[in-house]
NUKE-63529 format. One record per residue (C-alpha): z, x, y negated; residue in three letters. Coordinates in Angstrom, 1 decimal, padded with zeros to 4 digits. Layout:
residues N
<r <Z,X,Y>,ALA> ...
This chain:
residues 109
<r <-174.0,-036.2,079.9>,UNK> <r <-174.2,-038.4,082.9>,UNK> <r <-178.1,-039.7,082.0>,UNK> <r <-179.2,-035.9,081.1>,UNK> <r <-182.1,-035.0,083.8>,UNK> <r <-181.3,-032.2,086.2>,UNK> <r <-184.8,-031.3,087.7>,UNK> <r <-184.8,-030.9,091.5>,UNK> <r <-186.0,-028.1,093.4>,UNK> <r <-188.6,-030.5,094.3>,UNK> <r <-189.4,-031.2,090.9>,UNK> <r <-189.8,-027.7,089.7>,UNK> <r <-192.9,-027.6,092.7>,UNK> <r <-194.3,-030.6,091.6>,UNK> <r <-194.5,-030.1,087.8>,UNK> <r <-197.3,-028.0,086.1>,UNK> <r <-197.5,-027.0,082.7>,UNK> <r <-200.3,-029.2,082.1>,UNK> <r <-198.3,-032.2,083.5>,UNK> <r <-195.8,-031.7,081.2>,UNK> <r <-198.1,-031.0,078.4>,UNK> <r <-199.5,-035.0,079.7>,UNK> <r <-195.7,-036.4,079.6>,UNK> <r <-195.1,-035.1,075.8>,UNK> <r <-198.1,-036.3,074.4>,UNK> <r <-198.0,-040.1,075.9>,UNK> <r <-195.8,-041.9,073.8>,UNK> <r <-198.1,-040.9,071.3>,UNK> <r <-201.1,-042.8,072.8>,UNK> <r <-202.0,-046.3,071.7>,UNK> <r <-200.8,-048.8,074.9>,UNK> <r <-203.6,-049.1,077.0>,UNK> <r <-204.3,-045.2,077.0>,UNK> <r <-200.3,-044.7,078.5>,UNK> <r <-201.2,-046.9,080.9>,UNK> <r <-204.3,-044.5,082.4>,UNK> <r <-202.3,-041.6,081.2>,UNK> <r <-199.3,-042.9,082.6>,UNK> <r <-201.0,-043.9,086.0>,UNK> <r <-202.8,-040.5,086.1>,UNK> <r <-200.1,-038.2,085.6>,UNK> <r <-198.6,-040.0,088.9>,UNK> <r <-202.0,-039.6,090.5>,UNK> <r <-202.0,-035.7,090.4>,UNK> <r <-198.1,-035.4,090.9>,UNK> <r <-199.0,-037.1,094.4>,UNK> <r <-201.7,-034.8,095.0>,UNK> <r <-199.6,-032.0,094.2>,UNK> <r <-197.0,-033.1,096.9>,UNK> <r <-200.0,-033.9,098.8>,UNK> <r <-200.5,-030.0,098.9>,UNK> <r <-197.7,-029.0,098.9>,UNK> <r <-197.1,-030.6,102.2>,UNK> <r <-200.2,-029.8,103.9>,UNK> <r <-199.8,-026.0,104.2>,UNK> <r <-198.1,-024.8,107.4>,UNK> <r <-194.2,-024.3,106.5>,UNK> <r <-193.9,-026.3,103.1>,UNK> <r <-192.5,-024.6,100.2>,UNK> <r <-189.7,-027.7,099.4>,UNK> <r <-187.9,-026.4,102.7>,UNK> <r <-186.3,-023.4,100.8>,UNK> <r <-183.2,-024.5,101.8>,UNK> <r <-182.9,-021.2,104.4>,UNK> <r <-179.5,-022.5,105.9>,UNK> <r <-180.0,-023.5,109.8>,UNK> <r <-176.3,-024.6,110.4>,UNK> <r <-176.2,-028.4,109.7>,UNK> <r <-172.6,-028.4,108.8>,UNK> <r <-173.4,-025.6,106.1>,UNK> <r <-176.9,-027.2,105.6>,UNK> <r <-174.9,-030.9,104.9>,UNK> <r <-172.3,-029.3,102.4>,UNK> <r <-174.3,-027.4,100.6>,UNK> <r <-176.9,-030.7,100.0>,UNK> <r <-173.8,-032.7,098.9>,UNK> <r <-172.8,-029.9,096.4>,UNK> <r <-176.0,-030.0,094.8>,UNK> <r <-176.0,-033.6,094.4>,UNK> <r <-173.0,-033.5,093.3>,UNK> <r <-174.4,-032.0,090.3>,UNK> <r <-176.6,-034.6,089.1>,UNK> <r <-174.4,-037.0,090.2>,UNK> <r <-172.5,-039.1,087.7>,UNK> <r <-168.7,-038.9,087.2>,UNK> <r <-168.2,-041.8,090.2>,UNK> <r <-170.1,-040.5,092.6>,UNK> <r <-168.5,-036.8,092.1>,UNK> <r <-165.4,-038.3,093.1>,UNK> <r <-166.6,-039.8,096.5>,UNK> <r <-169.1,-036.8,096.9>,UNK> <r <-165.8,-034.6,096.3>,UNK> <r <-164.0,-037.0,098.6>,UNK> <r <-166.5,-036.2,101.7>,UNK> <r <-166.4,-032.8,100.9>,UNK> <r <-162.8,-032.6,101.0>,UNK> <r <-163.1,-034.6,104.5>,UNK> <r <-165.6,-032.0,105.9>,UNK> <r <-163.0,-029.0,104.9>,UNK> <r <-160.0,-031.0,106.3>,UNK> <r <-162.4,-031.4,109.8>,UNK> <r <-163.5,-027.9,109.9>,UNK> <r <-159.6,-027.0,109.0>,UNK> <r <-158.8,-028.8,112.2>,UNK> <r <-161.5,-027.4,114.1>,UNK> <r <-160.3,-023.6,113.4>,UNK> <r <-156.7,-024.5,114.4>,UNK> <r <-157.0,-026.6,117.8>,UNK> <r <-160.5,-025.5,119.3>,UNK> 
């Protein structure tokens, strides 16, 4: 369960059906044509970020949260689930040392 792939919200922008259509039939292709395939799948995957980062407010900052405390714990919960079983624990371990701070915070401010 630790190798199973967790698309990203960054991900889902990139990828288009027809990519995906690309991806599934490449390891069908004799060598030579994965590699052009292969190379041209990245090609328009780049473009696509290309675009998506040329309009005015790009669409991969969905992340609405303007706090950077909240902003920072909620980005460590999300990687926490792709993570594997290892970097839970010290993911979990920094999260635990955010609430202990923000405990502290509430009590002697």
């Amino acid at each position: 369960m630790d190798n199973e792939y967790k698309p990203t919200a960054f991900d889902t922008q990139i990828q288009t059906h027809e990519l995906q259509m690309m991806k599934t039939i490449l390891p069908y292709m004799e060598w030579r044509q994965q590699k052009t395939l292969a190379v041209l799948i990245k090609y328009m995957e780049l473009q696509k970020t290309s675009q998506i980062f040329s309009s005015a407010t790009p669409s991969v900052s969905m992340c609405e949260i303007t706090d950077p405390h909240e902003k920072m714990l909620q980005m460590l919960s999300d990687l926490s689930e792709i993570s594997n079983e290892h970097e839970k624990e010290n993911i979990d371990m920094i999260l635990n040392m955010f609430q202990m701070m923000s405990t502290y915070e509430v009590f002697f401010s």
